[in-house]
C-alpha positions as CSV (number, residue, x, y, z in Angstrom):
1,X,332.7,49.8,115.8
2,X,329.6,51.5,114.2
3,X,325.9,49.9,114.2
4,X,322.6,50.5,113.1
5,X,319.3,48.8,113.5
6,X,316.0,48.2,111.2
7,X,312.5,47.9,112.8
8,X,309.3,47.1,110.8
9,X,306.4,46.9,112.2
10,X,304.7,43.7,110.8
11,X,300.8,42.6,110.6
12,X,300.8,40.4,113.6
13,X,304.3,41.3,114.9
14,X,307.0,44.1,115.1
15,X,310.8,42.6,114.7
16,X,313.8,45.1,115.4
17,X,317.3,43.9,114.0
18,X,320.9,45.4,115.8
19,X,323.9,44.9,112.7
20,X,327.1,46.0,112.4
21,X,328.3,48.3,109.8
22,X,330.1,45.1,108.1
23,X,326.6,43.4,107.6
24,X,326.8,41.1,110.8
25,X,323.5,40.3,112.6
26,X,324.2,41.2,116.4
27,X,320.7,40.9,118.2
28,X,317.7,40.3,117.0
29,X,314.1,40.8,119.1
30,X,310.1,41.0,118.1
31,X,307.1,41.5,119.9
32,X,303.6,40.0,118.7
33,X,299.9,41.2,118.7
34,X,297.1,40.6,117.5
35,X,294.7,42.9,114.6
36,X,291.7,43.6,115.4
37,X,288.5,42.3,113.7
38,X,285.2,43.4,114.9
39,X,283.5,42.2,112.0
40,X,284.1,39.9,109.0
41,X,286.4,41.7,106.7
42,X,287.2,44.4,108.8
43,X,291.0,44.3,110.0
44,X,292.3,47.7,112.4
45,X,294.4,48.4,114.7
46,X,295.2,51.0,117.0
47,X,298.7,52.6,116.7
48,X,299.8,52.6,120.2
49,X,300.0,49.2,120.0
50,X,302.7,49.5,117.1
51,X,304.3,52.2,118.9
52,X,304.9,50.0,122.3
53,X,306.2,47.3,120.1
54,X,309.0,49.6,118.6
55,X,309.5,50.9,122.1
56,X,310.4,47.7,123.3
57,X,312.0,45.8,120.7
58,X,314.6,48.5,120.0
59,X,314.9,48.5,124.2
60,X,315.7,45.0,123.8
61,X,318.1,45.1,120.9
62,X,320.3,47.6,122.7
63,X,320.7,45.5,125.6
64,X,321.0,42.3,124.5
65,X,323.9,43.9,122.1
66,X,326.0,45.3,124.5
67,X,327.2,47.8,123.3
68,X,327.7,51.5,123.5
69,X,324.8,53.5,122.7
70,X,326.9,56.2,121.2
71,X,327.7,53.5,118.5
72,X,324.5,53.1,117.2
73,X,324.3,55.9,114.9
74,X,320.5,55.8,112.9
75,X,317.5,53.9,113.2
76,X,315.5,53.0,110.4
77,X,311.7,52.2,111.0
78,X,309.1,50.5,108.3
79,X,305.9,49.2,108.3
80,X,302.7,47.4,107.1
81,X,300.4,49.3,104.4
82,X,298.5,51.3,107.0
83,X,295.2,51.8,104.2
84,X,293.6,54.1,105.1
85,X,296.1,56.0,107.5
86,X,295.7,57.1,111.1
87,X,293.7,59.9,111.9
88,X,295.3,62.2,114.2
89,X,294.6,65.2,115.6
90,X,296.9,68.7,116.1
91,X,298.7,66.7,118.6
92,X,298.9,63.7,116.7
93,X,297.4,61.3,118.9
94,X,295.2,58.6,117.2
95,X,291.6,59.2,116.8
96,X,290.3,56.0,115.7
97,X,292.2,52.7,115.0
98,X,293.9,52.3,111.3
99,X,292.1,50.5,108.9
100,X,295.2,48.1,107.4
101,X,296.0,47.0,104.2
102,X,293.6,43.9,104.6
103,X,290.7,45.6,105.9
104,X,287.8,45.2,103.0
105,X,284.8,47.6,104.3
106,X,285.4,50.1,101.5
107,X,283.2,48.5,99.3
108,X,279.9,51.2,98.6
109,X,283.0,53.7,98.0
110,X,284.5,52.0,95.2
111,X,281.3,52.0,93.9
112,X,281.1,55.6,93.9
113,X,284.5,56.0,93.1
114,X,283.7,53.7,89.7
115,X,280.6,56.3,89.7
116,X,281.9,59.5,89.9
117,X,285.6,59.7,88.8
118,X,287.2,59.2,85.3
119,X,289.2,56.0,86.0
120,X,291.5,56.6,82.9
121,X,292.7,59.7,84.7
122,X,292.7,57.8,88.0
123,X,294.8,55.1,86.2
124,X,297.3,57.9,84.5
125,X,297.7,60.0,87.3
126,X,298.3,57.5,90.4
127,X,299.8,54.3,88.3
128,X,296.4,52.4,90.5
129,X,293.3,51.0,90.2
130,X,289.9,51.1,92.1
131,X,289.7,48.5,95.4
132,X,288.3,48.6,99.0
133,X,292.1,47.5,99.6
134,X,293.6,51.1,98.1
135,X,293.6,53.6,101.5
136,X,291.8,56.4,99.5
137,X,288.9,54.6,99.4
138,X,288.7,53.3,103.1
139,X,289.5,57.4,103.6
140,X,286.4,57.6,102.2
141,X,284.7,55.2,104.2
142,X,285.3,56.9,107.5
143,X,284.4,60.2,105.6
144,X,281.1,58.6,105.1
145,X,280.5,56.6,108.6
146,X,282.8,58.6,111.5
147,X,281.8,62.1,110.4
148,X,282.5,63.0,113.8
149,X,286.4,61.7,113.8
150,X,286.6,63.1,110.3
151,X,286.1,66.6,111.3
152,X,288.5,66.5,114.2
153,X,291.4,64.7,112.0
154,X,294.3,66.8,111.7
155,X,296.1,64.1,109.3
156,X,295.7,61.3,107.9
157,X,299.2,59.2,108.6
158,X,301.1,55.5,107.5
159,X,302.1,53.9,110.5
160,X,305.7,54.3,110.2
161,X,305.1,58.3,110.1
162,X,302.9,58.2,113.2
163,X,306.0,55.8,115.0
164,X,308.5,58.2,113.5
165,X,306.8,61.4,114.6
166,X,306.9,60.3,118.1
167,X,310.3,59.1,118.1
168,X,311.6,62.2,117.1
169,X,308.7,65.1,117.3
170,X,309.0,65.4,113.0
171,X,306.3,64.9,110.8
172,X,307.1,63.2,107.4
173,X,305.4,60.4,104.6
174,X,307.8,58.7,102.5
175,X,307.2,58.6,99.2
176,X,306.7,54.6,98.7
177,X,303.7,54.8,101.6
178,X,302.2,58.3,100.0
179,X,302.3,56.1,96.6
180,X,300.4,52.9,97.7
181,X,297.6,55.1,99.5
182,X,296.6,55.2,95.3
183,X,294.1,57.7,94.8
184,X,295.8,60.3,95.7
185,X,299.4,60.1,94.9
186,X,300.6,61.3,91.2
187,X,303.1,58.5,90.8
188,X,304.8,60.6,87.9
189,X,305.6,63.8,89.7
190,X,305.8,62.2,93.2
191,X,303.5,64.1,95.2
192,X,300.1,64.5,96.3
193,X,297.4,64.7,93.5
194,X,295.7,68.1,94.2
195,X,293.2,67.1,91.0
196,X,292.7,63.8,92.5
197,X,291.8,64.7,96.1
198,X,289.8,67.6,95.2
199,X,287.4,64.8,92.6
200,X,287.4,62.7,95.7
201,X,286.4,65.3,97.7
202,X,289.3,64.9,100.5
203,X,290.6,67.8,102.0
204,X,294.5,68.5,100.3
205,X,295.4,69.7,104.2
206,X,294.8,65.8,105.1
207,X,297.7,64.7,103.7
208,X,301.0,65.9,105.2
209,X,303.2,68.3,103.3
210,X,307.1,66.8,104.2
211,X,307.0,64.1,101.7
212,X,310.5,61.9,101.7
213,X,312.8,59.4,100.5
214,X,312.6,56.3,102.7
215,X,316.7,56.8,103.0
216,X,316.0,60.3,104.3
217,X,316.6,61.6,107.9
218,X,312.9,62.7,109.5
219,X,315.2,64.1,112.8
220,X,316.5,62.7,115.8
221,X,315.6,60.8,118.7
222,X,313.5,62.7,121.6
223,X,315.0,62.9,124.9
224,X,312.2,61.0,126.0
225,X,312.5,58.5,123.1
226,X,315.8,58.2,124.1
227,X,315.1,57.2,127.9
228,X,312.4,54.4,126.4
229,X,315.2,52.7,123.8
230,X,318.3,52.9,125.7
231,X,319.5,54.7,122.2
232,X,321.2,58.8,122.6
233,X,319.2,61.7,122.1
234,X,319.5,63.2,118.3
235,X,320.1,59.3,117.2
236,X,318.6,59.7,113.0
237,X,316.2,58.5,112.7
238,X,315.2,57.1,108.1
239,X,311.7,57.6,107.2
240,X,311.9,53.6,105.9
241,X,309.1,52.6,103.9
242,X,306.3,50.0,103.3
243,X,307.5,46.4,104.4
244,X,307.0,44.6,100.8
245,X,309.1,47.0,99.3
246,X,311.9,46.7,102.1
247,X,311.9,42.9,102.5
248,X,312.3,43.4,98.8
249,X,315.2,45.5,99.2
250,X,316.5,43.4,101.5
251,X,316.6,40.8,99.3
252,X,318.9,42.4,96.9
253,X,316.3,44.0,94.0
254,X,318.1,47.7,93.5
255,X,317.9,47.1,89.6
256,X,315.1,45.7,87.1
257,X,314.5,42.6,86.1
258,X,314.9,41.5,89.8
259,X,311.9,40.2,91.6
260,X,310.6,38.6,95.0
261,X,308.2,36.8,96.8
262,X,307.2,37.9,100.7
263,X,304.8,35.4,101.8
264,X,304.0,36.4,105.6
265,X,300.5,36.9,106.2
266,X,299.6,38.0,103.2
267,X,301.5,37.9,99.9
268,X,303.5,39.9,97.9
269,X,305.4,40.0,94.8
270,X,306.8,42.4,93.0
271,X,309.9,43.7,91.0
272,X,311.1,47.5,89.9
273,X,310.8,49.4,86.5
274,X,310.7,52.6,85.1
275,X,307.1,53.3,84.1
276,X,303.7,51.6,85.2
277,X,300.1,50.5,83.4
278,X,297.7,50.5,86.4
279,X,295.3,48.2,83.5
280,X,297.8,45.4,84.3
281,X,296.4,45.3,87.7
282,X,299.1,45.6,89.9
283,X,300.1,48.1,92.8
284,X,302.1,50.9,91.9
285,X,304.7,53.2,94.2
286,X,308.1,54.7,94.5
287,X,310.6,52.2,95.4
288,X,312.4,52.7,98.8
289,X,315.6,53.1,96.6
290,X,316.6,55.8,94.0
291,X,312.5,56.6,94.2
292,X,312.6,59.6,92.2
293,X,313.3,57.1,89.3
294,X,312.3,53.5,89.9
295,X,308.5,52.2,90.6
296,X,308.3,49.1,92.9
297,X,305.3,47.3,91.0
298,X,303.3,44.3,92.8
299,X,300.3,42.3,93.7
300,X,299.7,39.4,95.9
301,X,296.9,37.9,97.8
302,X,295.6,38.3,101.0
303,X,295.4,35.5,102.8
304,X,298.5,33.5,102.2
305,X,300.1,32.2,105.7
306,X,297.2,33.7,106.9
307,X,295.7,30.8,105.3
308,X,297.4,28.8,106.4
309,X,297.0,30.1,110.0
310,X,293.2,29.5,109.3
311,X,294.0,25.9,108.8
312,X,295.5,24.9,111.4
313,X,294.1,26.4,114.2
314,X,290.2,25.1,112.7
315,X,291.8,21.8,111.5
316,X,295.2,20.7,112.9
317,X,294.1,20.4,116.8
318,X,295.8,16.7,117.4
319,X,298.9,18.4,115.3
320,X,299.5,21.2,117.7
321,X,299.1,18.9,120.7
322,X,301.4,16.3,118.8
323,X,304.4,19.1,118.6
324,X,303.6,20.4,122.4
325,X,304.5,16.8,123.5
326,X,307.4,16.3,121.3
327,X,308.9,19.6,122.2
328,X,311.3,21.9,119.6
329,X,308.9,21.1,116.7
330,X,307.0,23.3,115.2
331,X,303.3,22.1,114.0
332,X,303.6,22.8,110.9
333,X,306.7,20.5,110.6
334,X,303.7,17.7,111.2
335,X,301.3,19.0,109.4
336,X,304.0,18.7,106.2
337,X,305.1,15.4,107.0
338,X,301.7,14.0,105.5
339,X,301.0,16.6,102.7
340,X,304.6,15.6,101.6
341,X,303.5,12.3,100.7
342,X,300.3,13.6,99.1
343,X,300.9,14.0,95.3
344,X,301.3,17.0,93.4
345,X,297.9,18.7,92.5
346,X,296.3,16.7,95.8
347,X,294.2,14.4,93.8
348,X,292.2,16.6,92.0
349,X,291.6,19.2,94.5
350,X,291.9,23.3,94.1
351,X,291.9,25.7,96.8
352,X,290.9,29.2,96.4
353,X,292.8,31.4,99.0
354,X,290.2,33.9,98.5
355,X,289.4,34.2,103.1
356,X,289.2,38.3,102.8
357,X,288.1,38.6,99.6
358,X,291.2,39.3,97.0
359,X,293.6,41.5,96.1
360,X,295.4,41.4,92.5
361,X,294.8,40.7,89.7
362,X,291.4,39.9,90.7
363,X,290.3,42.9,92.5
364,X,287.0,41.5,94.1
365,X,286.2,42.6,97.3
366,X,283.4,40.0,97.5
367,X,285.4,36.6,96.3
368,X,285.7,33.6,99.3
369,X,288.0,31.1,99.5
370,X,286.8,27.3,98.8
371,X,287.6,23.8,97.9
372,X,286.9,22.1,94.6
373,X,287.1,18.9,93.5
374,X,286.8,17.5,97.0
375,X,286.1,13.6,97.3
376,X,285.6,11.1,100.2
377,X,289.1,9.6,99.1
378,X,291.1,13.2,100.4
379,X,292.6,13.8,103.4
380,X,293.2,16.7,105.9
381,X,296.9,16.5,104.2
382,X,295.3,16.7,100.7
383,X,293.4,19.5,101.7
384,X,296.8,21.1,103.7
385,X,298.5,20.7,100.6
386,X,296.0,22.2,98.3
387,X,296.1,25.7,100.8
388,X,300.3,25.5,99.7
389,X,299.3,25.1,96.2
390,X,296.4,27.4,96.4
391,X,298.4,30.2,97.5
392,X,301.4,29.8,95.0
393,X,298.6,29.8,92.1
394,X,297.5,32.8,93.3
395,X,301.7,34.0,92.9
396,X,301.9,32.4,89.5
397,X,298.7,34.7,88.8
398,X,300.1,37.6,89.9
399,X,303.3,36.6,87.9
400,X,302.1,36.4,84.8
401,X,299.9,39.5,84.8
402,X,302.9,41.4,86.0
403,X,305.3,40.1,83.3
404,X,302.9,42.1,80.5
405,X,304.7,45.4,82.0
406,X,308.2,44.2,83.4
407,X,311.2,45.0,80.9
408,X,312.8,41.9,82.0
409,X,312.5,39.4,84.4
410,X,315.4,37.2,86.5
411,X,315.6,33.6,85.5
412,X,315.4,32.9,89.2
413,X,312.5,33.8,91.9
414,X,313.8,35.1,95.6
415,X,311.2,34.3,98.2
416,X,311.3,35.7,101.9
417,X,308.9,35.5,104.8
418,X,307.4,33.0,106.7
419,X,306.9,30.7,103.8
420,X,310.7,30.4,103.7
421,X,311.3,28.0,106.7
422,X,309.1,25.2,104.8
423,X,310.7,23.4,102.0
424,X,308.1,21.8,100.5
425,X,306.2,24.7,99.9
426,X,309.5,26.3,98.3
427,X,309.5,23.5,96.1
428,X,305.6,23.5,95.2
429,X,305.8,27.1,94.3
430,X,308.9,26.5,91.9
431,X,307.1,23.8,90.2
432,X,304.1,25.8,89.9
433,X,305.8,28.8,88.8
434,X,308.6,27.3,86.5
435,X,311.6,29.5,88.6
436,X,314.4,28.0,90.4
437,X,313.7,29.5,94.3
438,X,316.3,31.2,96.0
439,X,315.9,32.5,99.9
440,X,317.8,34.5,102.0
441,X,319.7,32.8,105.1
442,X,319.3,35.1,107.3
443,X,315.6,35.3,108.8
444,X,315.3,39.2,108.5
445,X,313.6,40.1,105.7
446,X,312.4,44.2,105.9
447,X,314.1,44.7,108.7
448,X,317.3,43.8,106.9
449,X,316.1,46.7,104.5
450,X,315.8,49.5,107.1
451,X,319.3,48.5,108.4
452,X,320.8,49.1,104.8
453,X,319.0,52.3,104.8
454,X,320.0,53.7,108.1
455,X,323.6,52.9,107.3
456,X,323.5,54.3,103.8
457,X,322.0,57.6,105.8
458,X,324.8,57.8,108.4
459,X,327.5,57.3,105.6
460,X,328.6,53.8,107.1
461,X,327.7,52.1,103.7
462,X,328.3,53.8,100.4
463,X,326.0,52.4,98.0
464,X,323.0,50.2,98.0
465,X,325.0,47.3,96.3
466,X,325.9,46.5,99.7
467,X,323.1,44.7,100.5
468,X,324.4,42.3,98.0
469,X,326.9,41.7,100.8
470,X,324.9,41.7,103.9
471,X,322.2,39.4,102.8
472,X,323.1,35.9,101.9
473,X,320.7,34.2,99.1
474,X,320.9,30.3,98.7
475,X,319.3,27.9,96.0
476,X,315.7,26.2,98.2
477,X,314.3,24.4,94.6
478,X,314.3,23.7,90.9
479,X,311.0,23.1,88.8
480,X,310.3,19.4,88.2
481,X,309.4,19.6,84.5
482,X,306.6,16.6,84.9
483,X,305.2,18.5,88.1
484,X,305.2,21.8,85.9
485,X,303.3,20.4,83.2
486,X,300.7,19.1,85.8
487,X,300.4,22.5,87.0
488,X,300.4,23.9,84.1
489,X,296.8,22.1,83.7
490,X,295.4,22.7,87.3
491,X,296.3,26.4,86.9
492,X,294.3,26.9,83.9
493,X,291.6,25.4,86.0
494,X,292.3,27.4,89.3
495,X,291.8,30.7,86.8
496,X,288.1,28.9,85.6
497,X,286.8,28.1,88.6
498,X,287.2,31.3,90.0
499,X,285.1,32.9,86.8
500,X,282.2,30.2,87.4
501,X,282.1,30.6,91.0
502,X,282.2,34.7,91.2
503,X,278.9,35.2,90.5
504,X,278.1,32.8,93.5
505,X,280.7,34.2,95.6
506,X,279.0,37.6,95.4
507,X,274.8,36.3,96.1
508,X,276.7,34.9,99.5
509,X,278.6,38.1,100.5
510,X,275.2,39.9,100.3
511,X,274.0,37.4,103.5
């Protein structure tokens, strides 16, 4: 028998999955951590800590699978949107931690970006648009504030490149990472933007030259690799690529009109075409399938079960103790229970997930999260639910600005992540968004992904229409037609309330 395993290396956690060549789930492990956040809206983390978590979860994956190592024939590693890179130096051990996806510090150098560069050339060139979220501009931030660390940086790496070169000694980007950096990344020929990084005055050497497909060997497995994982020497080792586009693989999108959900931390959804309009206000990148043609296009929010995160460890103290005592239940099982009852639209009250300022299609650095509409009369479960519906609006938003540039869309929505395991939320967002909601049974999400990947690279799977096998999708909810219309209403006033309240929203930030 022939295996493979997928490894991503998550926000808050790194999760390694051990399958068989047939599709069949044989071990599973993770390992969690925390990011960093030394001040508000900053969000790092330093690499090592990813790396260890590989380490170890592959380690534990290989034992608790029993079997041979020599059957395990590629590894497949992907990861967060590491922003602003790693720097490294010659050797390429990490200078100074890696400014993630959600980190929001950038903002004097999008102001200079907006400044200085043609942004219809920007637009054409890279498919993106101008953010503190993009990793050109927080490049540009620790240009501008770690002069020191920028002249000793070698490159300028994603996270699963920096994991990837010290599994097997080979330096390489894959072409869905290089693309979400924006900025820098000419999303029609697929390489680095010479033009671009010279206007934004980033040394071209910065960026690594070995650009590949995320089903591409980097190399194979260091001896000393080897000895950490329990895995052979000279096991491949696939570039993989950024998680959203993964757990979106692993859903089954390898054609357009297909489209998913991840809701983990932060939100994502997204679906593949053949061309891109960065004035729609979505992301833009080679997909981590048949790349060289198709563009994995998204947006999503921040703070969606990081939102929920927020919630209940400031709010739901009595609910965590509550599922301590009871035992195998999960605190946000109770914290459902009540918000269940709660009716749809929580009496009148609108949540704005906005806790790290917002991604698309907003694109405002400085927006906050807040309540409106609140009354004595609500609850803690009115306000619980309104974070659930809070965060689908802020799907439905992305939705609808992404439709102006999709070819087609599925009549069905696939949602993965964290936001999976609760059915009321499934069923809020397919009321919200009008699509039936399909998951996947399996709890595997990117991971999933990388294993297609590496087996497609070893020649254990033939084409990517495999993963139509492997993963396993099942119908979670159907709009309610009343509930939609309801909706329909509040949504219209979620999209107004953020336009009266941004002017606000930025007098605060300036505190």
């Amino acid at each position: 028998m022939a295996y493979v395993i997928g490894v991503d290396i998550g926000t808050q956690s790194t999760k390694a999955l051990l399958m068989s060549a047939a599709g069949d789930i044989i071990a599973q492990a993770s390992a969690a951590y925390q990011v960093e956040q030394p001040k508000p809206l900053w969000a790092q983390q330093w690499p090592e800590v990813w790396l260890d978590a590989v380490y170890k979860t592959l380690s534990q994956v290989v034992s608790q699978a029993g079997v041979a190592a020599e059957e395990i024939k590629a590894v497949c590693v992907s990861s967060l949107y590491g922003g602003s890179g790693i720097p490294v130096n010659a050797d390429i051990k990490a200078l100074h931690p890696c400014l993630i996806w959600m980190d929001r510090r950038a903002n004097d150098e999008v102001d200079w970006v907006r400044e200085h560069v043609d942004l219809q050339t920007l637009f054409d060139i890279t498919g993106n648009g101008v953010d503190s979220y993009y990793g050109y501009t927080k490049m540009l931030w620790l240009k501008r504030h770690l002069p020191e660390i920028w002249r000793q940086t070698k490159y300028l790496i994603p996270p699963n490149s920096y994991v990837n070169y010290h599994l097997t000694g080979a330096l390489a980007v894959d072409h869905s990472s290089a693309g979400n950096i924006g900025g820098v990344y000419d999303i029609r020929q697929r390489c680095w933007s010479r033009d671009m990084l010279e206007t934004l005055g980033i040394d071209a050497s910065l960026m690594p030259e070995r650009l590949v497909e995320s089903g591409d060997i980097v190399g194979g497995l260091t001896t000393e690799a080897a000895d950490l994982t329990g895995l052979l020497p000279g096991t491949p080792v696939v570039a993989g690529g950024v998680d959203a586009a993964m757990a979106t693989l692993a859903a089954g999108v390898i054609e357009p009109g297909n489209h998913v959900a991840m809701i983990g931390t932060s939100m994502c959804w997204g679906y593949i075409n053949k061309s891109t309009d960065a004035r729609n206000g979505l992301i833009s990148m080679p997909y981590v399938h048949n790349g060289q043609q198709d563009i994995y296009i998204f947006g999503g929010a921040i703070t969606a079960g990081a939102s929920i995160s927020w919630f209940r460890d400031q709010f739901c103290a009595e609910d965590k103790q509550a599922a301590q005592l009871l035992g195998n239940v999960d605190v946000h099982e109770l914290m459902e229970l009540q918000a269940a009852k709660t009716p749809a639209g929580a009496d009148g009250l609108i949540f704005l997930p906005y806790l790290m300022g917002e991604r698309s299609p907003v694109w405002d650095a400085k927006a906050s999260g807040a309540y409106v509409g609140l009354t004595l009369s609500h609850t803690k479960s009115h306000l619980y639910r309104a974070v659930l519906e809070g965060v689908s609006f802020a799907l439905r938003h992305n939705m609808e600005c992404g439709a102006k540039g999709a070819a087609s869309l599925d009549p069905e929505l696939i949602v993965v992540g964290g936001a999976a395991h609760s059915d009321l939320w499934m069923q809020i967002i397919a009321d919200i968004t009008g699509y039936p909601i399909l998951t996947i049974e399996q709890e595997v999400e990117a991971p999933l992904g990388g294993a297609l990947l590496a087996a497609m690279a070893c020649g254990l799977v033939a084409d990517v229409s495999e993963i139509r096998r492997w993963c396993k999708l099942r119908r979670r909810a159907t709009p309610d037609e009343a509930r939609k219309q309801h909706y329909d209403r509040l949504f219209a006033q979620y999209c107004g309330i953020y336009q009266s309240l941004k002017p606000h929203m930025h007098a605060l930030s300036d505190r």
